[in-house]
C-alpha positions in Angstrom: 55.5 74.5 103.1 58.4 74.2 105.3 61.4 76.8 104.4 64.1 74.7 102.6 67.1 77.3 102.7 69.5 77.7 105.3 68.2 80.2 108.4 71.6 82.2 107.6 70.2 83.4 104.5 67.2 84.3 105.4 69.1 87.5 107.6 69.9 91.0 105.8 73.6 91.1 104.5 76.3 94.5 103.6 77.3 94.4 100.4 79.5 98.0 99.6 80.3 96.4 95.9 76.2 96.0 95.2 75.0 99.5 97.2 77.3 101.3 95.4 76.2 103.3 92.5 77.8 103.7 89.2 79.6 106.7 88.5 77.0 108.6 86.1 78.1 111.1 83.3 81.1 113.7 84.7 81.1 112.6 88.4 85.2 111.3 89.2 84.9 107.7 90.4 86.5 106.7 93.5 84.7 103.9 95.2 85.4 100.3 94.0 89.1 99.4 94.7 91.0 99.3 91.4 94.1 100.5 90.0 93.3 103.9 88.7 96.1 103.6 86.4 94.8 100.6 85.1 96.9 97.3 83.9 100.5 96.1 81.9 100.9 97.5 78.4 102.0 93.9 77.6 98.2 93.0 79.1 97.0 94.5 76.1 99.6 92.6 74.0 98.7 89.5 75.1 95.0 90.2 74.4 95.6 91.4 70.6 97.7 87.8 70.2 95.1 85.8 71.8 94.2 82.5 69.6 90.4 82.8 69.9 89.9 79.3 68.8 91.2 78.6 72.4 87.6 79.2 73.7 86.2 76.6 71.9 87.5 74.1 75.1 87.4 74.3 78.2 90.0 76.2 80.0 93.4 74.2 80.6 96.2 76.5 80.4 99.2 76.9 82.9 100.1 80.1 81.7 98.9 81.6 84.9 100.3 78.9 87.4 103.4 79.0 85.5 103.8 82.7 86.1 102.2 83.0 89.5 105.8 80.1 90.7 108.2 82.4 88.5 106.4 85.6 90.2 107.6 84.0 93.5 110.4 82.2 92.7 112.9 84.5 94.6 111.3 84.8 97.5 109.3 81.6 98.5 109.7 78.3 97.6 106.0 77.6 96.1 105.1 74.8 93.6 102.3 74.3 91.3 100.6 71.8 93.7 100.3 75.1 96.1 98.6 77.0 94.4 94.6 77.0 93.8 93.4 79.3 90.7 90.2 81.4 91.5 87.6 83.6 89.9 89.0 86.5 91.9 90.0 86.8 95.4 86.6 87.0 96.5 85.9 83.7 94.9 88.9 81.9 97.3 87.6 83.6 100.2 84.2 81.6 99.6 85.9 78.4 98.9 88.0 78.6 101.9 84.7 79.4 103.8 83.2 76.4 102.5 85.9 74.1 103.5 86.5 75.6 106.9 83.0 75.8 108.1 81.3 74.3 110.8 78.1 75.5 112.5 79.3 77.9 115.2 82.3 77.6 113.9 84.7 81.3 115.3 85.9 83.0 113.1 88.4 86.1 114.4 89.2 89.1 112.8 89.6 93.0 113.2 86.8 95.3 112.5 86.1 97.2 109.8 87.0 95.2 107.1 86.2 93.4 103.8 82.4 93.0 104.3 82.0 90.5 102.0 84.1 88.0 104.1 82.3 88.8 107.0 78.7 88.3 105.5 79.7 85.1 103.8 81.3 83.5 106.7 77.8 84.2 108.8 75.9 83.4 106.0 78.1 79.6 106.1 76.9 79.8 109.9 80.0 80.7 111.1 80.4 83.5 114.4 82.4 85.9 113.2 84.1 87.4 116.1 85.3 91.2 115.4 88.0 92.9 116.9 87.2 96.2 116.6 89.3 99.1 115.9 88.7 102.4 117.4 88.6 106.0 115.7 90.6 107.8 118.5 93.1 105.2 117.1 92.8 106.3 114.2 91.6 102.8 113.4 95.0 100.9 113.9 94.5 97.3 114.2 96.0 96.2 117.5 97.5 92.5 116.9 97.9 92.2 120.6 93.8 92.4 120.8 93.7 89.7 117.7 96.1 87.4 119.6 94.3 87.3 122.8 90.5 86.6 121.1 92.1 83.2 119.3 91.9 80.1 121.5 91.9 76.9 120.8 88.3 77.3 119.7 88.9 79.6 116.9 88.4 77.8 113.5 90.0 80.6 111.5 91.5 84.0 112.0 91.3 86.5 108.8 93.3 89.0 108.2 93.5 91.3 105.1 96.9 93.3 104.6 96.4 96.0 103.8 93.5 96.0 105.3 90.2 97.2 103.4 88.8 100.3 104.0 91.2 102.2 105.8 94.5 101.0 103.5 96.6 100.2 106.4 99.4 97.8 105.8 100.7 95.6 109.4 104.6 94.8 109.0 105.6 91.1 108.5 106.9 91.0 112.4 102.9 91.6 113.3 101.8 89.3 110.8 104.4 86.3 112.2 103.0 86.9 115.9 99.4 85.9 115.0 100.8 83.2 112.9 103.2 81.5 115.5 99.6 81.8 117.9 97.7 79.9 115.1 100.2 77.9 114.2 100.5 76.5 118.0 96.8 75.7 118.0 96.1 74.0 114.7 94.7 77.2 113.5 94.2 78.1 110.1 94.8 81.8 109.2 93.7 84.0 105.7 96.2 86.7 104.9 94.5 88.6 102.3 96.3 90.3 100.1 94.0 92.0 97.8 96.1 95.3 98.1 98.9 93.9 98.7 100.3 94.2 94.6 101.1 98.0 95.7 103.4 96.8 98.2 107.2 94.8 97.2 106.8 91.4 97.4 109.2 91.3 100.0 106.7 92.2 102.4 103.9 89.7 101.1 103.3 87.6 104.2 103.6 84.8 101.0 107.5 84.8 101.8 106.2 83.1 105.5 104.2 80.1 103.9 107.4 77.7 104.6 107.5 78.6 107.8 104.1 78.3 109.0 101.6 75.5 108.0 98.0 76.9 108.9 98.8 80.2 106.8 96.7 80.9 104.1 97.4 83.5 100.8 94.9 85.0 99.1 96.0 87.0 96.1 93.8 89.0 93.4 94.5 90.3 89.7 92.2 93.0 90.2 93.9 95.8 92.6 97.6 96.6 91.3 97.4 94.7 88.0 94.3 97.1 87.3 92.1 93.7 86.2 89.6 93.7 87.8 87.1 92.7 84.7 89.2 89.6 84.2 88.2 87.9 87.4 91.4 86.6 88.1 93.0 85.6 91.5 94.8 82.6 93.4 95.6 81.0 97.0 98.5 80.0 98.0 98.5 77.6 100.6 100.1 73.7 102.1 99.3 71.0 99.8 97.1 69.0 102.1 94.5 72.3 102.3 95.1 72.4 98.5 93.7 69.0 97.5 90.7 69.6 100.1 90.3 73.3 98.1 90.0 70.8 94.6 87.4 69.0 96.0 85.0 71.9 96.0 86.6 73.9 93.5 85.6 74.5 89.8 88.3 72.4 87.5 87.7 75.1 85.1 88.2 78.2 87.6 90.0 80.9 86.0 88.5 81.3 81.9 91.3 80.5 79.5 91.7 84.2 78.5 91.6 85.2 81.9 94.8 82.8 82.7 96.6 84.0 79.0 96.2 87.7 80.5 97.1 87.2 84.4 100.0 85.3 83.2 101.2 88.4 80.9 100.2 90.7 84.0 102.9 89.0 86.4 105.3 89.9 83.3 105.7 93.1 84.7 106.0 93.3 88.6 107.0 97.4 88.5 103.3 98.1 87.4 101.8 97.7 90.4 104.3 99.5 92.8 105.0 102.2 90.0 102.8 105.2 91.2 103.5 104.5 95.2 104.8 108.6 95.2 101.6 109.7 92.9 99.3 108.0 95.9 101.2 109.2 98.8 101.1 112.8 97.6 97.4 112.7 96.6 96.6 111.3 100.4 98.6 114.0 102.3 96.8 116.4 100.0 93.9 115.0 101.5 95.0 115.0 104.7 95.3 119.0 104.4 92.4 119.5 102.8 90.3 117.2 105.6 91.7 119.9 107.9 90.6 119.2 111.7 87.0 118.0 110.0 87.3 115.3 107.8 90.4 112.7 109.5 92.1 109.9 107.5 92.5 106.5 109.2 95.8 104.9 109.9 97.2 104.3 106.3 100.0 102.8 104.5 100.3 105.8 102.3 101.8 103.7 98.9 98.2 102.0 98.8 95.5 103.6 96.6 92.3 103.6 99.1 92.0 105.5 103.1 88.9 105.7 105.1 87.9 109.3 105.7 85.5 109.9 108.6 83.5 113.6 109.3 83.7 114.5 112.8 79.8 115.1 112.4 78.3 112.0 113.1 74.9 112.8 111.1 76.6 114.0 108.1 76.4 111.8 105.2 79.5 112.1 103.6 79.4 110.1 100.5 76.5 112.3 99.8 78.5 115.4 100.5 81.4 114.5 98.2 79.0 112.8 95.8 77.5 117.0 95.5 80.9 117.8 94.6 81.0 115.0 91.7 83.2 112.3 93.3 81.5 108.6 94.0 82.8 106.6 97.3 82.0 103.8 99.1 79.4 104.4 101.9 81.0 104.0 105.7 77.7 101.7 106.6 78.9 99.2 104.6 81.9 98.4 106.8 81.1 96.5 110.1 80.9 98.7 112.4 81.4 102.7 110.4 78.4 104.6 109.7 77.4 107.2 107.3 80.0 110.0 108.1 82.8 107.6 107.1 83.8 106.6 103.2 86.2 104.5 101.9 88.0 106.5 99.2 89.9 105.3 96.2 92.8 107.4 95.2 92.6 109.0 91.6 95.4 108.9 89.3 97.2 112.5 89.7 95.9 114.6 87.6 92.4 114.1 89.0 93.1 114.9 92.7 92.3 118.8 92.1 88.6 117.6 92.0 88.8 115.4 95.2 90.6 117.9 97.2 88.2 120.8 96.1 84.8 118.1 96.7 86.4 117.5 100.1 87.3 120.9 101.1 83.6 121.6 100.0 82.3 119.0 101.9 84.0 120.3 105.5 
């Protein structure tokens, strides 16, 4: 019988957020990319006051796309109609996959970063086409490298800021250069801003949407509001991609308890930017304890993950740090790292003692 599925699928795929283990009994976890201090006080609130006879329907409240224009109100002009609710960012990057792709279709975009995108754009039969950071770099994306790969037969650039694993954050000015390319060839570009809760919204690439057409927001509920359970995120984009989005979207994307909670989340913008210090301090601990072994990438140090890398090439060093009780994300799960690189998530303070002794140990 003749195959019936796609040839795409049939190839092997990375997935970091499915090889992963779970952190078992006292091991410290530090892989998946969450807020270690967890979510809003008035989260919780919200939750106790829930109406649970509200799940008898199907989800219809604008609690969430209510909030989401408020959360934004001072600085971009964004209207209900611009906005596209999602299961989680991951879930927009999959609809905006399936609405942008063509077979052979380019896609542009730095390397390492969020595998998932990657995999799911090839396995939509689209090129990806990585630009790829290098270690004596200390794995800083060089936009000038981005700029020249997009031509006019690039169907989508992607960018995530900060950018997943290494926690690197490009200014707005670098951001607007790629843009003013894209925008001069018809090219839509993702900004996604998983991480970028940690950061002041004045430096969202969300305050550029007026100003440039083909730009594309992705936002998420489950890095800085610390909800990641909830399955909660949004795009933000012009209304003709919007009503294209609908078309393939789930009417009933976003549960109504998850839109109740994300609404109360956005109730409290400090809580994601609060602990920018705590995270700083814990990575330059790091940084010392790494010594001339184990480096940090390029980092923006207010954001709560870093890609260390061993100097060893045949080390393993999730294993090593996993002897010393602290779980990371493997390296060879990020396009193109390999097993002496992790991607780290930072603990809440008074658990970095543990991952500065489990990487001084692991030297």
């Amino acid at each position: 019988m003749a195959n019936r599925f796609r040839e795409e699928l049939m190839a092997e795929t990375r997935s970091y957020a499915q090889s992963t283990p779970h952190a078992e009994g006292s091991t410290l976890d530090c892989s998946l990319g969450t807020n270690p201090y967890g979510f809003p006080a008035g989260v919780e609130q919200a939750l106790q006051e829930f109406d649970c006879r509200r799940l008898f329907s199907y989800p219809h409240g604008n609690e969430a796309r209510a909030a989401i224009v408020k959360y934004w109100e001072d600085y971009a002009f964004i209207e209900p109609e611009n906005i596209v609710q999602t299961d989680g960012s991951i879930s927009a990057l999959y609809l905006l996959c399936n609405i942008l792709a063509r077979p052979g279709a380019r896609v542009v975009g730095f390397l390492p970063t969020f595998t998932d995108m990657v995999e799911y754009a090839r396995v939509m039969g689209m090129n990806y086409v990585g630009i790829a950071t290098r270690r004596e770099e200390g794995f800083r994306r060089n936009v000038d490298r981005l700029i020249e790969a997009v031509d006019k037969d690039t169907s989508l650039v992607y960018i995530d800021n900060p950018c997943n694993p290494t926690g690197e954050s490009l200014p707005l000015e670098e951001i607007s250069r790629v843009l003013e390319k894209c925008e001069q060839l018809g090219v839509y570009t993702i900004v996604d801003e998983a991480y970028a809760d940690f950061l002041p919204r004045e430096e969202s690439a969300v305050t550029l949407g007026p100003s440039f057409h083909h730009m594309i927001s992705v936002r998420t509920f489950s890095k800085g509001y610390g909800l990641a359970g909830l399955r909660a995120g949004y795009i933000i984009s012009n209304q003709e991609l919007i009503r294209y989005l609908n078309k393939v979207s789930n009417p009933y994307m976003m549960s109504e308890l998850s839109r109740v909670l994300a609404a109360a989340a956005l109730q409290s913008p400090e809580h994601a930017v609060a602990h920018a210090a705590d995270f700083a301090a814990v990575k330059q601990a790091i940084r010392e304890a790494g010594e001339d072994v184990i480096s940090m990438a390029a980092t923006d140090d207010r954001v709560p993950i870093c890609l260390l890398t061993h100097k060893d090439p045949v080390v393993d060093l999730q294993a090593r740090l996993l002897l010393g009780d602290v779980l990371t994300c493997h390296g060879a799960d990020f396009e193109p790292l390999e097993q002496n690189s992790v991607r780290l998530r930072i603990p809440p303070a008074e658990d970095a003692p543990r991952v500065i002794a489990a990487i001084r140990a692991a030297r």
